[in-house]
N, CA, C and O atoms as a GROMACS GRO file, in nm:
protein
  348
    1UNK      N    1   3.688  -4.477   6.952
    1UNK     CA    2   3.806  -4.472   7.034
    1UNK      C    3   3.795  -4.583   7.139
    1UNK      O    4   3.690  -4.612   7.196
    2UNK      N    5   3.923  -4.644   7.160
    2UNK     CA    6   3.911  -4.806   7.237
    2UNK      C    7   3.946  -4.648   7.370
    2UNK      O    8   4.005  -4.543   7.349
    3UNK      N    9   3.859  -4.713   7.531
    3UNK     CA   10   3.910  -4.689   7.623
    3UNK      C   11   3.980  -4.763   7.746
    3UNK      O   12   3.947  -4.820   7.850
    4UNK      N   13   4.119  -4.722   7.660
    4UNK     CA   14   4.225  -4.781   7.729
    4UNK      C   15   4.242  -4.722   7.891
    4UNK      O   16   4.171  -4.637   7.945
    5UNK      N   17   4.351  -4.791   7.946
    5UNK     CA   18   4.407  -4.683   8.037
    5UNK      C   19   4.451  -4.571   8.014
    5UNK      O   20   4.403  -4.467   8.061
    6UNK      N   21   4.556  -4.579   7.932
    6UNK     CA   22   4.616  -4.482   7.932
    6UNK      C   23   4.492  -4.351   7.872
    6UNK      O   24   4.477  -4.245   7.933
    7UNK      N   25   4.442  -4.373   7.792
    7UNK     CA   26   4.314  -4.302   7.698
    7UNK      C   27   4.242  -4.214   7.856
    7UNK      O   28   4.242  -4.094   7.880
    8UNK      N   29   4.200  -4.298   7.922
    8UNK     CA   30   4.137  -4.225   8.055
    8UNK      C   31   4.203  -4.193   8.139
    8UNK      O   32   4.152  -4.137   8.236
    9UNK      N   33   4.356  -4.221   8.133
    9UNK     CA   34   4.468  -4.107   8.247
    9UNK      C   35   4.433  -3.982   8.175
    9UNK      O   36   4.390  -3.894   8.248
   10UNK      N   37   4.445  -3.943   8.006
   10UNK     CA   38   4.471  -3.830   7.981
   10UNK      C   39   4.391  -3.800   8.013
   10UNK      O   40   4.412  -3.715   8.100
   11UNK      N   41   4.201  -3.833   7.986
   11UNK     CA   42   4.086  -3.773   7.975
   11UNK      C   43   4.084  -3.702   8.157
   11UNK      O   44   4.050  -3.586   8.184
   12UNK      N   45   4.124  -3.800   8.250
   12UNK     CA   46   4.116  -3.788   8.385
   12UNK      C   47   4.212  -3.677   8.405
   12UNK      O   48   4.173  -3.584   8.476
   13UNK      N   49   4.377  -3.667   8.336
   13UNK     CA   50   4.427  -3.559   8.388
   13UNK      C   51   4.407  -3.420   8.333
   13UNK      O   52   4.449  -3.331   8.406
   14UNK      N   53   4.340  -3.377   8.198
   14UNK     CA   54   4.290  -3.320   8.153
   14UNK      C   55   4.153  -3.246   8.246
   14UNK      O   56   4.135  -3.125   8.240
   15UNK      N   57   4.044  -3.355   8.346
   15UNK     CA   58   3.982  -3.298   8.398
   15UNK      C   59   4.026  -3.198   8.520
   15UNK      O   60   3.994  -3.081   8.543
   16UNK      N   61   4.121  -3.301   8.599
   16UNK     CA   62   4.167  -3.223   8.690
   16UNK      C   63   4.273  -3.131   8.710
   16UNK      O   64   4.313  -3.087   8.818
   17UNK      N   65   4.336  -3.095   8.545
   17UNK     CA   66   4.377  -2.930   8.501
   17UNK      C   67   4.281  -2.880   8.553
   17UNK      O   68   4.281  -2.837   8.668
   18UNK      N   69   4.184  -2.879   8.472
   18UNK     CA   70   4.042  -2.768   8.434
   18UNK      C   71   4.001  -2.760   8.626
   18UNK      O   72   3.996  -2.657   8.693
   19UNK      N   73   3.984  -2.865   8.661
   19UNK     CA   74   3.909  -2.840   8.856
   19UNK      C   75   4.073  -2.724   8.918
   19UNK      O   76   4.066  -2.613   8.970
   20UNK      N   77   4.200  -2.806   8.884
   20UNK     CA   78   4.246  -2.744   8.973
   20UNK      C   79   4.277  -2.573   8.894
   20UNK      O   80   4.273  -2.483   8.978
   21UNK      N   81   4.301  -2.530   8.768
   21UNK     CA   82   4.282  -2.404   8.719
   21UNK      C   83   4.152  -2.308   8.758
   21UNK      O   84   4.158  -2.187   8.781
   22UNK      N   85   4.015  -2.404   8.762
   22UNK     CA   86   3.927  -2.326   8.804
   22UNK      C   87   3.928  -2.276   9.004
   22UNK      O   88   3.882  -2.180   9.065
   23UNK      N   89   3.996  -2.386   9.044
   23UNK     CA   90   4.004  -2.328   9.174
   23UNK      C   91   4.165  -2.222   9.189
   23UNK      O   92   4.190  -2.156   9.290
   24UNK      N   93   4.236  -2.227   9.091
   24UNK     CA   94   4.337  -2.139   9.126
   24UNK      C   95   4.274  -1.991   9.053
   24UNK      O   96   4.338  -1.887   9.063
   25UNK      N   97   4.153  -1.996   8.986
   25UNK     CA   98   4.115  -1.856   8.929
   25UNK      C   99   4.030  -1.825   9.035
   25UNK      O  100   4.015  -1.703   9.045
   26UNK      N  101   3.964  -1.894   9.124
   26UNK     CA  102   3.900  -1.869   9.235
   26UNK      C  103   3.975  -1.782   9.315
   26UNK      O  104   3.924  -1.679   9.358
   27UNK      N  105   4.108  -1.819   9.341
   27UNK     CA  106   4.128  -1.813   9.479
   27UNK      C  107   4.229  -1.670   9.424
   27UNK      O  108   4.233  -1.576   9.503
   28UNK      N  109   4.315  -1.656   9.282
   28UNK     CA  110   4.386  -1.555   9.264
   28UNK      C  111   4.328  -1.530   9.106
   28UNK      O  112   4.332  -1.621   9.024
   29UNK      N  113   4.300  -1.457   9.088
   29UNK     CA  114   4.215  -1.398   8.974
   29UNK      C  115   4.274  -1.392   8.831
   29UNK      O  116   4.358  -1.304   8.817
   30UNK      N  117   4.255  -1.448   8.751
   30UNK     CA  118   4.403  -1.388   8.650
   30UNK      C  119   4.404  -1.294   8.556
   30UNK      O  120   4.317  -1.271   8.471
   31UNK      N  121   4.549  -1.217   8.583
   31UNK     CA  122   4.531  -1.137   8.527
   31UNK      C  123   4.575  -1.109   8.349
   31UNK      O  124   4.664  -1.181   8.304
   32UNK      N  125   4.525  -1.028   8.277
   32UNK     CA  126   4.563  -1.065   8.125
   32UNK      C  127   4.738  -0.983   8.097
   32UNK      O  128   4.753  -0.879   8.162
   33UNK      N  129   4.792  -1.002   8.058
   33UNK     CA  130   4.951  -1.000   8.007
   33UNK      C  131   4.981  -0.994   7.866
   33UNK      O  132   4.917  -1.067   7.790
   34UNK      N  133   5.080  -0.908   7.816
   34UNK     CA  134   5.118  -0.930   7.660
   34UNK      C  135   5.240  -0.985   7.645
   34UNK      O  136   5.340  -0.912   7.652
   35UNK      N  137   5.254  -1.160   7.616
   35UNK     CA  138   5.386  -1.205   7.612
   35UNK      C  139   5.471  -1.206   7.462
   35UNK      O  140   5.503  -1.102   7.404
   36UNK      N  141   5.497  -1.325   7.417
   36UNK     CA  142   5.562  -1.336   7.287
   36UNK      C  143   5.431  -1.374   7.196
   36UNK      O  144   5.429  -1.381   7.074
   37UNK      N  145   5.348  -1.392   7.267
   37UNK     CA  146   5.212  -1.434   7.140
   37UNK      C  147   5.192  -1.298   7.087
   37UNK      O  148   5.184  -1.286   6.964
   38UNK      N  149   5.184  -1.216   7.145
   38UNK     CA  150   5.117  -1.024   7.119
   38UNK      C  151   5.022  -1.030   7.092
   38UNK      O  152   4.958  -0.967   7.008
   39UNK      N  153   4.984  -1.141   7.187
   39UNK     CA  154   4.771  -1.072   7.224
   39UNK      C  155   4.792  -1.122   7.400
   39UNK      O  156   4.842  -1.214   7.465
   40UNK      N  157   4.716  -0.996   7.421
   40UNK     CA  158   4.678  -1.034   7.547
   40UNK      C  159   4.584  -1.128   7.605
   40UNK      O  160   4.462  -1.117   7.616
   41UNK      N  161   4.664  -1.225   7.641
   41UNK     CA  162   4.641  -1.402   7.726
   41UNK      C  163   4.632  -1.360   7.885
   41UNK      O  164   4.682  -1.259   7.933
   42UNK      N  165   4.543  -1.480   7.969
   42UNK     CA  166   4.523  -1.491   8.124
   42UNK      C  167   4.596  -1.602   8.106
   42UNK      O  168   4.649  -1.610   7.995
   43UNK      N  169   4.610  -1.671   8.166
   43UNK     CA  170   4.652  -1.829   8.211
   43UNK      C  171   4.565  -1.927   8.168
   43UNK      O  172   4.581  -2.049   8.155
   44UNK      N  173   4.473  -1.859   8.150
   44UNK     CA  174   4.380  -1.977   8.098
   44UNK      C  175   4.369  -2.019   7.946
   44UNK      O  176   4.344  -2.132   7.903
   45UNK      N  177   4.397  -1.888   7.865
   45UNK     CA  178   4.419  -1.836   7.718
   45UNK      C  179   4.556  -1.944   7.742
   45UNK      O  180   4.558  -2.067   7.736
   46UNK      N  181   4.650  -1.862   7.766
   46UNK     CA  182   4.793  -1.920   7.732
   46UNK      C  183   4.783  -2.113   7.773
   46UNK      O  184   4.874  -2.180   7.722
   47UNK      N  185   4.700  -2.175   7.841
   47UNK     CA  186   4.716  -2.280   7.893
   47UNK      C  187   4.634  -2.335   7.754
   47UNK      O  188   4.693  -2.403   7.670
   48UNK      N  189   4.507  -2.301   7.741
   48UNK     CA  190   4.424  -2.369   7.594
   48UNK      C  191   4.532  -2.359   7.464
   48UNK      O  192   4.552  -2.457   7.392
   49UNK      N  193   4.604  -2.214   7.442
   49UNK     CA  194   4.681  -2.226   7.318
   49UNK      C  195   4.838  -2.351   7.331
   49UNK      O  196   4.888  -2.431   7.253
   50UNK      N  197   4.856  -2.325   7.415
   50UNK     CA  198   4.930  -2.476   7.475
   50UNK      C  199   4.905  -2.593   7.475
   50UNK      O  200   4.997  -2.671   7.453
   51UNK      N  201   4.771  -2.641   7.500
   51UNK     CA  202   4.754  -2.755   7.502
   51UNK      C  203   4.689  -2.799   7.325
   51UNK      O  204   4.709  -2.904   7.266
   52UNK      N  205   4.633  -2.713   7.291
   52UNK     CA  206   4.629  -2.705   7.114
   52UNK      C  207   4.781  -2.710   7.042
   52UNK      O  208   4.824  -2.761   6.938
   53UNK      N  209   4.822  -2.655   7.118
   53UNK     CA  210   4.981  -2.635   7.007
   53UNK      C  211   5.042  -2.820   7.068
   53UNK      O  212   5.021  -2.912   6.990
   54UNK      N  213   5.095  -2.843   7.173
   54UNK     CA  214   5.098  -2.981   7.192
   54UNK      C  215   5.041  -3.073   7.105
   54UNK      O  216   5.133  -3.148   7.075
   55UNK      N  217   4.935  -3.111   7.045
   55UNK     CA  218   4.831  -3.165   7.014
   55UNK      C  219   4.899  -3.188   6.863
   55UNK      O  220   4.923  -3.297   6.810
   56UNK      N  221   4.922  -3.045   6.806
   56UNK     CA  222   4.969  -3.036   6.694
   56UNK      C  223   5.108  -3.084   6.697
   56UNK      O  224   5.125  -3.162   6.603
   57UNK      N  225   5.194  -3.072   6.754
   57UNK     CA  226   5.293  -3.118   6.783
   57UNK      C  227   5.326  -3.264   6.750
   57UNK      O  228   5.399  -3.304   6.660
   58UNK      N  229   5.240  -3.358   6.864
   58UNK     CA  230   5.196  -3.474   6.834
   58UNK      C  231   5.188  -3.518   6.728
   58UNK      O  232   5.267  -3.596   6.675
   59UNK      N  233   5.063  -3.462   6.669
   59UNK     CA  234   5.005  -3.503   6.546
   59UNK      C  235   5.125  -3.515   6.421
   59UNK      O  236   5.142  -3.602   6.335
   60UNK      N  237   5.211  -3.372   6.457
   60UNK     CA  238   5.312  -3.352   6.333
   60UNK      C  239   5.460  -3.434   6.355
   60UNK      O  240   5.545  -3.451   6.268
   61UNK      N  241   5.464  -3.473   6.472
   61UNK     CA  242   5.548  -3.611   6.527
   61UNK      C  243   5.522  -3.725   6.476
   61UNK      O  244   5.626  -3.789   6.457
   62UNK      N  245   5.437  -3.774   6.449
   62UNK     CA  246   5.345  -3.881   6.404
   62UNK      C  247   5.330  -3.858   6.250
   62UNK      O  248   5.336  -3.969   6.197
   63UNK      N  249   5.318  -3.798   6.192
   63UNK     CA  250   5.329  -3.772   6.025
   63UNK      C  251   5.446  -3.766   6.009
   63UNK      O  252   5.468  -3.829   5.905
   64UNK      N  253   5.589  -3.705   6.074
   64UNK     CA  254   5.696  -3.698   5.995
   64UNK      C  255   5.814  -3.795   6.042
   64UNK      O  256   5.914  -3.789   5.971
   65UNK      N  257   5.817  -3.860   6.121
   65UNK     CA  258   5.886  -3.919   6.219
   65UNK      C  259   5.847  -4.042   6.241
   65UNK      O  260   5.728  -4.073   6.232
   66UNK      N  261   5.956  -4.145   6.278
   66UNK     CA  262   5.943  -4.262   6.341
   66UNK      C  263   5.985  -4.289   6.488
   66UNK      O  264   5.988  -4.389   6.559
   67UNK      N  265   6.019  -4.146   6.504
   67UNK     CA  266   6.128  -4.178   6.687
   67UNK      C  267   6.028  -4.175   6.748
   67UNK      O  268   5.916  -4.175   6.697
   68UNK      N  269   6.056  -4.172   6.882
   68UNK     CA  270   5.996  -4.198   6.983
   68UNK      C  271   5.898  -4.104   7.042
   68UNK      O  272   5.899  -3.981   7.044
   69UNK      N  273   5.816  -4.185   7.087
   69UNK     CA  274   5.658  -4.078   7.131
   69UNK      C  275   5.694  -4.020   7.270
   69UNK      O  276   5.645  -3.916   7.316
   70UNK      N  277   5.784  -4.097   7.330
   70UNK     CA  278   5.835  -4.022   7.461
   70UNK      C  279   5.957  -3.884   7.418
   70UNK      O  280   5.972  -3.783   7.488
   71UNK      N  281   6.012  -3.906   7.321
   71UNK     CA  282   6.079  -3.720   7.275
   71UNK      C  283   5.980  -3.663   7.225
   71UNK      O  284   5.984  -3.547   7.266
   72UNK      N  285   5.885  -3.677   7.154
   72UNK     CA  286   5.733  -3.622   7.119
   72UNK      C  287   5.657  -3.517   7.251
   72UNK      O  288   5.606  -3.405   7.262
   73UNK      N  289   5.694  -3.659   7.353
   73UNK     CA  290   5.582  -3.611   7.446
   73UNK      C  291   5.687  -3.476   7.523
   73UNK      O  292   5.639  -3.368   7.558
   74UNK      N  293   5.795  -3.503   7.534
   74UNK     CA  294   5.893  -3.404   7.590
   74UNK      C  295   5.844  -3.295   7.526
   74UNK      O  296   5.786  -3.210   7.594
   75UNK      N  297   5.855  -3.279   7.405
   75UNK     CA  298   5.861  -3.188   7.292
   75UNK      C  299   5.749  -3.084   7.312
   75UNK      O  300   5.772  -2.963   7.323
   76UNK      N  301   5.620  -3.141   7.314
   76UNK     CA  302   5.540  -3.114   7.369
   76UNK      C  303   5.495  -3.049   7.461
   76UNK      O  304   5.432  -2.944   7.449
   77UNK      N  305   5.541  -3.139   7.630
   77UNK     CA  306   5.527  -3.038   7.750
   77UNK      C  307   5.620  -2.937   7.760
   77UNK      O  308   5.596  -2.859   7.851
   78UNK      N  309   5.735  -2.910   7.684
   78UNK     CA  310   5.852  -2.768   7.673
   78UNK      C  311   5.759  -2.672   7.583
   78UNK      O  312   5.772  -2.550   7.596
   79UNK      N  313   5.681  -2.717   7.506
   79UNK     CA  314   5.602  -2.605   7.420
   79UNK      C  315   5.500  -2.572   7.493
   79UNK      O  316   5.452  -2.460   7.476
   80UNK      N  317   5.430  -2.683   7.614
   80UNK     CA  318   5.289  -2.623   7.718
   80UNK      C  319   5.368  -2.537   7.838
   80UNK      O  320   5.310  -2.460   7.914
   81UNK      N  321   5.480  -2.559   7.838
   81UNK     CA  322   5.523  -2.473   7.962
   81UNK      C  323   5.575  -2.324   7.926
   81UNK      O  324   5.547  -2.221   7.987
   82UNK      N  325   5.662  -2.339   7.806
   82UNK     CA  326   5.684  -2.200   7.763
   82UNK      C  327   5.566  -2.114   7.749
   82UNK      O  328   5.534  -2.019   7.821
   83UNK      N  329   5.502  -2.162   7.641
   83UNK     CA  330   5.373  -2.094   7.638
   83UNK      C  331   5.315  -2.044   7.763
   83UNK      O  332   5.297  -1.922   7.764
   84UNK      N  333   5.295  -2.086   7.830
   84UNK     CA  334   5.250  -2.072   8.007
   84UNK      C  335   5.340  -1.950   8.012
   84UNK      O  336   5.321  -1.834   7.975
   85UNK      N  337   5.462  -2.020   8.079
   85UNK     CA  338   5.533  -1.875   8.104
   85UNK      C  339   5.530  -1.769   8.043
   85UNK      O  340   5.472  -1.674   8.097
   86UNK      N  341   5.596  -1.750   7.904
   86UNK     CA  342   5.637  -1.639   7.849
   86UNK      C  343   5.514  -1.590   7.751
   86UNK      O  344   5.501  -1.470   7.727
   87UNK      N  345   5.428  -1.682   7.697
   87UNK     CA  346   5.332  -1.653   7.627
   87UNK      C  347   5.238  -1.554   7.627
   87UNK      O  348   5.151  -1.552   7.540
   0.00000   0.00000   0.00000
């Protein structure tokens, strides 16, 4: 893998999810919930199956498609946020 910029924004904003999630489980505890997945997820569950499902997203943007990686990437953070919420 070439490390680009952009390659180490994600790696960099990826870290400081994980710092700032671990200080928001610090400070308010989370609690587990049964959303539209029907298993009981914390925020942290629902945030990993999110950022996996994105990923796939991507990936399946990129195999079937020629449009644009910026409706991809949209596509994407509407599937990490739902998940979050309602998940």
């Amino acid at each position: 893998m070439v490390w680009t910029a952009p390659t180490a924004l994600v790696f960099a904003g990826l870290g400081l999810l994980l710092c700032v999630m671990a200080v928001w489980a610090r400070v308010s505890p989370p609690v587990a919930r049964r959303g539209f997945l029907r298993i009981e997820t914390d925020r942290g569950d629902r945030l990993y199956i999110g950022l996996i499902s994105a990923a796939v997203v991507l990936a399946l943007w990129i195999a079937v498609t020629d449009l644009s990686m910026w409706a991809a990437l949209g596509v994407a953070l509407l599937v990490v946020v739902v998940i979050g919420i309602w998940g």
